[in-house]
C-alpha positions in Angstrom: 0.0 0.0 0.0 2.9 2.8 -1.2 0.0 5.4 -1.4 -1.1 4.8 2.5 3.0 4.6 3.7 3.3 7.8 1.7 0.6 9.4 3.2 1.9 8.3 6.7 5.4 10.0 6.0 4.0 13.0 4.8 2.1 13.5 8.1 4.9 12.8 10.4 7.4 15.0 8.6 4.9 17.8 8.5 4.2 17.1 12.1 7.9 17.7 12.9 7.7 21.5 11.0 4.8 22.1 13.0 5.9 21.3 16.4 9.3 23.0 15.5 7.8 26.4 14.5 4.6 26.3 16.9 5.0 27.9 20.7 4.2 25.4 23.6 0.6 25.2 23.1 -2.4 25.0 26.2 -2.7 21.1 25.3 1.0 20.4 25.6 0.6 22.7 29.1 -1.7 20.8 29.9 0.0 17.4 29.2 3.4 18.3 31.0 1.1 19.6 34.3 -0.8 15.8 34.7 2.7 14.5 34.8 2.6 15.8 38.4 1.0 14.2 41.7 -1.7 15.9 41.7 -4.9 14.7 43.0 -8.1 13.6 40.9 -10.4 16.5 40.9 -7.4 18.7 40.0 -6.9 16.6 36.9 -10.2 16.5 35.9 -10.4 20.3 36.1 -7.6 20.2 33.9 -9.1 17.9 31.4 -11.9 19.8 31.1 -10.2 22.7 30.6 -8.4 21.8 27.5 -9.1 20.5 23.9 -8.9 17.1 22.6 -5.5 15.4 22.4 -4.5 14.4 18.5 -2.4 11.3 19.6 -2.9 8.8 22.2 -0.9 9.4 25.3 1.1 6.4 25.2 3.7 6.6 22.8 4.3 3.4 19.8 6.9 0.7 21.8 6.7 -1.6 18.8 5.9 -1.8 14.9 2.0 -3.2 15.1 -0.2 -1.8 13.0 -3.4 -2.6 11.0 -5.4 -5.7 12.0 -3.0 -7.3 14.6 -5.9 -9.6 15.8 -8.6 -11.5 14.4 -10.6 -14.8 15.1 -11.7 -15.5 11.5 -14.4 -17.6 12.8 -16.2 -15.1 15.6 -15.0 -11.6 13.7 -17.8 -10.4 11.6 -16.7 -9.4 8.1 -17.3 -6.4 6.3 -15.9 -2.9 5.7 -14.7 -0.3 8.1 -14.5 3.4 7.2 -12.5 5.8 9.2 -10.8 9.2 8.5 -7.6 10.5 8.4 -7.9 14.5 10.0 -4.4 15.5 8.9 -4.6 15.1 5.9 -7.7 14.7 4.6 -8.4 11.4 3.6 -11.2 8.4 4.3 -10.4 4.7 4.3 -12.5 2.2 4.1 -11.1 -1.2 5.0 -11.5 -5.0 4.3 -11.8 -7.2 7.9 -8.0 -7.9 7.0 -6.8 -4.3 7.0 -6.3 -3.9 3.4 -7.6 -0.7 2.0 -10.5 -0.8 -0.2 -11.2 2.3 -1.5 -9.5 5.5 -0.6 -11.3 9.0 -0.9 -9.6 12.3 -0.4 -11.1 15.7 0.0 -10.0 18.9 1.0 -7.9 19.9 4.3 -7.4 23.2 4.6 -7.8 24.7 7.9 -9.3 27.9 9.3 -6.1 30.1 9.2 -7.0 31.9 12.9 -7.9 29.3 14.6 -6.3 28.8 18.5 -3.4 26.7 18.1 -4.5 24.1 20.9 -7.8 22.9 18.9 -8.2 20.1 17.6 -10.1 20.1 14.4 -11.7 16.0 14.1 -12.9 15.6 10.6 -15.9 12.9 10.5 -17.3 11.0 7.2 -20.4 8.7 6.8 -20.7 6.6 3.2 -24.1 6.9 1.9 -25.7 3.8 -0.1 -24.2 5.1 -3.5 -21.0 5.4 -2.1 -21.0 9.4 -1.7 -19.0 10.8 1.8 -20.8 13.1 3.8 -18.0 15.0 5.3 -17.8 17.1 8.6 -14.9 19.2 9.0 -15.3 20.6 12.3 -15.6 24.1 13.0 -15.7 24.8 9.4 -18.1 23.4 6.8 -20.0 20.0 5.5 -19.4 18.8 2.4 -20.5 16.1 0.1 -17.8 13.9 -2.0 -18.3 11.0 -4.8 -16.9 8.0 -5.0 -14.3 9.4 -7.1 -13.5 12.0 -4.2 -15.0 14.8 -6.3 -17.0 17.3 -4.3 -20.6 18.1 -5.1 -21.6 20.6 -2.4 -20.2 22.5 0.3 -21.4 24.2 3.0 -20.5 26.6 5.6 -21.1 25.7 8.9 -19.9 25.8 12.3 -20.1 21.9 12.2 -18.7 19.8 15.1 -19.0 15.9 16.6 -22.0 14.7 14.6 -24.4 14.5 11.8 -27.1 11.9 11.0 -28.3 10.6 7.6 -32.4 10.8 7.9 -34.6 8.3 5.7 -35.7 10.7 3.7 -32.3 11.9 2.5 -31.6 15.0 4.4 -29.4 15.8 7.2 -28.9 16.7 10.5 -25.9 18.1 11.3 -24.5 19.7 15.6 -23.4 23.2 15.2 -21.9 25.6 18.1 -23.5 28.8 18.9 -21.9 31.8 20.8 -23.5 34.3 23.3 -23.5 35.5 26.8 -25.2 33.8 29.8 -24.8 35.6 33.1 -21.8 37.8 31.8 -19.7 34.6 31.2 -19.1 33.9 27.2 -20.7 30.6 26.7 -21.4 28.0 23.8 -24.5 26.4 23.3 -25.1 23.5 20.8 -27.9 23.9 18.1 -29.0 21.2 15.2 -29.3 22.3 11.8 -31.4 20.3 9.5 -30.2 20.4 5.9 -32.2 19.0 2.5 -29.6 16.1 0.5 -28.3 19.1 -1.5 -27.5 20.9 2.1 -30.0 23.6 2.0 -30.9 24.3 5.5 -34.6 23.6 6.6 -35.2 24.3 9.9 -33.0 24.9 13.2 -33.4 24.1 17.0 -31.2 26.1 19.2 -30.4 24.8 23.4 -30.2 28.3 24.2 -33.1 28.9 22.9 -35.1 26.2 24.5 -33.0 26.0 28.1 -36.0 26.7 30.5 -37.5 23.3 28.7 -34.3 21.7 29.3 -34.0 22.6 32.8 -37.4 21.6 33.3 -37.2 18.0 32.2 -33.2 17.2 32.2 -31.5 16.3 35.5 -29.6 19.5 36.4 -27.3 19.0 38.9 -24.7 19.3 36.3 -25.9 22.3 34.6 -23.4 26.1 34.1 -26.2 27.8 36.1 -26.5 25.5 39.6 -22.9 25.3 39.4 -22.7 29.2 39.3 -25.2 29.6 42.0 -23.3 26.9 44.0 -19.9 28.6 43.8 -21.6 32.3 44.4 -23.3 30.8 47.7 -19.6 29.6 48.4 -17.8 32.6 47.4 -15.6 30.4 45.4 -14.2 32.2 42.3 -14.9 31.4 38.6 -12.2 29.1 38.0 -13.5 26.8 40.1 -16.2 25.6 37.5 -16.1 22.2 37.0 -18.6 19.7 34.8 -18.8 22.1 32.1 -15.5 23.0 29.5 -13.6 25.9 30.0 -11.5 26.9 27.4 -9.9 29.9 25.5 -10.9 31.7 22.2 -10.1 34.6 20.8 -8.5 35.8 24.0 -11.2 35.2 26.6 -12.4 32.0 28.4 -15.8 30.4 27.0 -18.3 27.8 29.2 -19.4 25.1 26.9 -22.7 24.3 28.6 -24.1 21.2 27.1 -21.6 20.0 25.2 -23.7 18.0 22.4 -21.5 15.4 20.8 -24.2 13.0 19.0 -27.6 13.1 16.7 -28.7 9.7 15.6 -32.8 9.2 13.4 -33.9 6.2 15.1 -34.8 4.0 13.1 -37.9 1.7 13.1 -38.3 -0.9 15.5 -40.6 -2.9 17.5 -40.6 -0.8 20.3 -41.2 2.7 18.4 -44.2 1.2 17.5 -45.3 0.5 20.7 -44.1 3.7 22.0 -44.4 6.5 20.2 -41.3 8.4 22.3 -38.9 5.7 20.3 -40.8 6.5 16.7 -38.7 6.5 13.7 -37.5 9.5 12.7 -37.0 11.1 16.2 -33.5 12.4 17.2 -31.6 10.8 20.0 -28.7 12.9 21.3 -26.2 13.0 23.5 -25.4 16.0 26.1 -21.8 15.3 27.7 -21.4 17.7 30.0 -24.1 17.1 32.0 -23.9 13.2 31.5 -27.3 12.4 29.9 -29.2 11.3 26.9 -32.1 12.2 25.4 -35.1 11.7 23.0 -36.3 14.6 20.9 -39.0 14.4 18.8 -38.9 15.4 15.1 -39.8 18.3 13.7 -40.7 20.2 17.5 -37.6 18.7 19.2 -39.5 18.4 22.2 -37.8 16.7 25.0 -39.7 12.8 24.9 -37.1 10.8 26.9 -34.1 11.2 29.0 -31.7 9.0 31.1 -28.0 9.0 32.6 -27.4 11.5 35.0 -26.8 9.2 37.9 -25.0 6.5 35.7 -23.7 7.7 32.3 -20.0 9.5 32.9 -19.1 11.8 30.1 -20.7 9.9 27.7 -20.6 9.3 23.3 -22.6 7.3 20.7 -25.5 6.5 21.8 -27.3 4.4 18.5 -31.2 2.6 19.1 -30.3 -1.7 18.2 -33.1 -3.2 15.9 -34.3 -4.2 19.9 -34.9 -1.0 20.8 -32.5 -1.1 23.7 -30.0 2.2 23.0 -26.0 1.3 23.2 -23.6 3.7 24.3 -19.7 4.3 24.9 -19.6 5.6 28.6 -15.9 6.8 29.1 -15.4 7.1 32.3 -13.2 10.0 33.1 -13.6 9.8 36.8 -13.7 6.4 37.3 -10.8 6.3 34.6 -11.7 2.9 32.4 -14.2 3.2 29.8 -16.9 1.0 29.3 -19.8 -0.1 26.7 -23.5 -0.7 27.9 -26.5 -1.8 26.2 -29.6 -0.2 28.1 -33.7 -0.8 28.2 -35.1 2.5 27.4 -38.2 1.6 29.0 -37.0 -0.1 32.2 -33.9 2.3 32.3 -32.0 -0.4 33.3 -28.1 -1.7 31.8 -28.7 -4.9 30.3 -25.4 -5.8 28.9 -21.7 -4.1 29.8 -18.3 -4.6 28.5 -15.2 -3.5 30.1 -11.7 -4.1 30.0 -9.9 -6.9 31.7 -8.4 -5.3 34.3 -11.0 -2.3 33.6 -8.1 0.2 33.1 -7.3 -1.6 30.1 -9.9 -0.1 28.1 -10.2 3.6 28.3 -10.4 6.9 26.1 -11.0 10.0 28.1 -12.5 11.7 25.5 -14.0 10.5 22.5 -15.2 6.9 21.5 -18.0 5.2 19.5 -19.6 1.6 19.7 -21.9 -0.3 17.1 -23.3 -3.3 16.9 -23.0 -5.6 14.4 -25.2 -8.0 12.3 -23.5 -11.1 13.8 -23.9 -9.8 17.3 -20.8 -8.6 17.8 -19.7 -5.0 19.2 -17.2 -2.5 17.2 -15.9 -0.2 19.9 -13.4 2.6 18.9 -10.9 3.3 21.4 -10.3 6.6 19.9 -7.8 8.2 22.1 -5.4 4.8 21.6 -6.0 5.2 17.7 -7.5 1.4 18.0 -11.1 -0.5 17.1 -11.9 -3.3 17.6 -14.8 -6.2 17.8 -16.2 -7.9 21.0 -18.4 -11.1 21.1 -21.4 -11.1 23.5 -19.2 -12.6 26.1 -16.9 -10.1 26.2 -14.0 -12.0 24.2 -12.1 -9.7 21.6 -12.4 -11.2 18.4 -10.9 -8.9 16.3 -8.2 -5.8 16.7 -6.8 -2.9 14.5 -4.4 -0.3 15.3 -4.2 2.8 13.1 -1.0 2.8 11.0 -0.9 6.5 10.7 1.8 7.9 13.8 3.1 11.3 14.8 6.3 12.7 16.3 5.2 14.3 19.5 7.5 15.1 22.5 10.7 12.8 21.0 8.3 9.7 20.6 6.0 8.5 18.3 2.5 8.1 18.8 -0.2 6.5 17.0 -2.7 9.1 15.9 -6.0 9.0 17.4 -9.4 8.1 15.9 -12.9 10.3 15.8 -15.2 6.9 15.1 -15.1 3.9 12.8 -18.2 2.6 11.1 -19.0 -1.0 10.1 -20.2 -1.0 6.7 -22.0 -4.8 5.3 -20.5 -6.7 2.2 -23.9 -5.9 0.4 -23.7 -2.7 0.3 -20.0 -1.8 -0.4 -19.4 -5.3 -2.7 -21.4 -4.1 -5.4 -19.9 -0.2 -5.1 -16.9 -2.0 -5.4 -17.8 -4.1 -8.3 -19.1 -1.3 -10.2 -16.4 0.7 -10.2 
């Protein structure tokens, strides 16, 4: 694969101009400062406070790379699509690691943008083989099969975007704006026709007295301002809610939305109409819960986490109508997966690592479940995905081949999400072309 080893080099050498040339950036700050003995509220603070790392943390000890595991036998086969945020790139993989088919759009980056952010790109392959790309912070775009683009569109795009039946989308923007004198962002969905026309938009500044009225709040910017004005603590000591600089001035992200899935139809949607097709579940970090919102109002139908769900990502509905969901864990520090009954509220199924620690992305991580019953789980932060069996066995295991220089060693470049595609959709794709 010279085209893949090229692409590798080209990202490492440019990473070495870059971190030659930059200043010491927050992220590195903050990096050097965990290294101390601090204790664990300190270093959550700081984790909140800033941006998403661009390697893993633990540096590459040996040359594995690419499907390093897999039970032929219990590993469900099929394609895998990821994306390359250096350089602008989508691969989607055989169950052996071989690439096959590449796409490449563009990678420019907004030219005053804060050093220390990290800009994920995202892609989703639509059934004629078309990308629907997110590059965060900046616009959406649309790209064939051939990697030409068909549309682009300007948006303040970040985390997530979902492909509705009818062939629009829905896509997470950020909105600025002050909230009791502090600067703060508040998540909004856009929904955009297939040619990426906008339709309609639902803002969570707008609706926040509905959302305080039916979400837990414990967690929310406002009860932790009033608790720390009771207390007389200062600003700083926010904690449960991003702080982090732009443009000269700290920002409060309040909810932090990092997920839109349609659900799809099921048994249970039928049976309750809160779980109907076509109705949005989403995820709101920050204050560790999930929630139903009905389509077209985005009225709050069903929520659930706030006493279990720790800085949570991914929640997707299973053909069951249970919901599945990467929990990461920050303060307990391992990551785990759980499979939930919407209707009891109850966790019906769990993985975790073996020990627990083993597993574990701070930020970041995906999980989908696939036709054979397995689980893909994206260890994003590591830069690895792989499958687990319904007893918890890994059956299958890839490490992304793409590495950086950082700090004298190499690391393996993290990983936004990987999607399972089927062999009858991509074969024929693939056949055709």
């Amino acid at each position: 694969m010279p085209g893949f080893q090229l692409t590798r080099a080209l990202i490492v050498a440019g990473s070495l101009l870059l971190s030659a040339a930059a200043p010491m950036s927050a992220e590195t700050v903050g990096e050097e400062e965990e290294q101390t003995s601090e204790d664990l509220q300190q270093r959550l603070e700081r984790l909140r406070a800033v941006p998403y790392l661009g390697v893993s943390d633990q540096p590459v000890e040996e040359d594995s790379s690419g499907v390093v595991f897999s039970d032929t036998a219990k590993a469900c086969a099929g394609y895998f699509l990821y994306c390359n945020r250096l350089s602008g790139e989508a691969f989607l993989l055989d169950v052996t690691g071989e690439i096959a088919h590449q796409w490449l759009f563009p990678a420019d980056r907004k030219e005053d943008s804060e050093p220390e952010v990290q800009l994920d790109d995202y892609t989703v392959m639509l059934p004629d083989g078309n990308l629907l790309v997110q590059k965060k912070f900046m616009e959406l775009l649309m790209v064939d099969w051939d990697s030409n683009v068909l549309w682009r569109k300007k948006l303040d795009v970040h985390h997530d975007m979902a492909v509705a039946p009818d062939g629009s989308y829905y896509a997470i923007i950020r909105e600025f704006g002050i909230h009791r004198d502090l600067h703060v962002r508040f998540p909004a969905i856009v929904h955009l026709t297939a040619a990426g026309e906008e339709l309609d938009r639902w803002s969570a500044h707008d609706h926040l007295a509905e959302m305080m009225e039916v979400l837990d709040h414990g967690l929310f910017l406002d009860t932790l301002l009033d608790s720390i004005t009771a207390g007389g603590e200062v600003d700083g000591g926010i904690s449960g809610s991003i702080r982090f600089a732009k443009s000269g001035r700290w920002h409060y992200d309040y909810f932090h939305l990092n997920n839109i899935t349609v659900l799809p139809p099921t048994a249970l949607g039928r049976k309750d109409g809160r779980f109907g097709p076509g109705n949005l579940l989403v995820c709101f970090r920050n204050i560790n819960q999930i929630a139903v919102l009905e389509k077209n109002t985005y009225r709050i139908l069903w929520t659930w986490g706030a006493e279990h769900l720790d800085w949570p990502h991914h929640p997707t509905m299973l053909p069951n109508g249970h919901i599945l969901i990467f929990d990461n864990g920050p303060t307990r520090k391992y990551s785990r997966v759980i499979e939930i009954d919407p209707v009891l509220e109850s966790i019906v199924w769990e993985y975790r690592g073996d020990p627990p620690e083993s597993f574990f992305s701070e930020t970041r991580g995906s999980a989908q479940r696939l036709p054979n019953g397995n689980t893909l789980i994206c260890e994003s932060n590591k830069g690895r995905a792989f499958q687990v069996a319904e007893q918890g066995d890994v059956v299958w295991e890839w490490l992304n081949p793409v590495t950086r220089r950082w700090r004298i060693r190499i690391h393996r470049e993290t990983v936004y999400r990987m999607l399972y595609y089927p062999p009858e959709m991509v074969d024929p794709l693939l056949t055709r072309r």
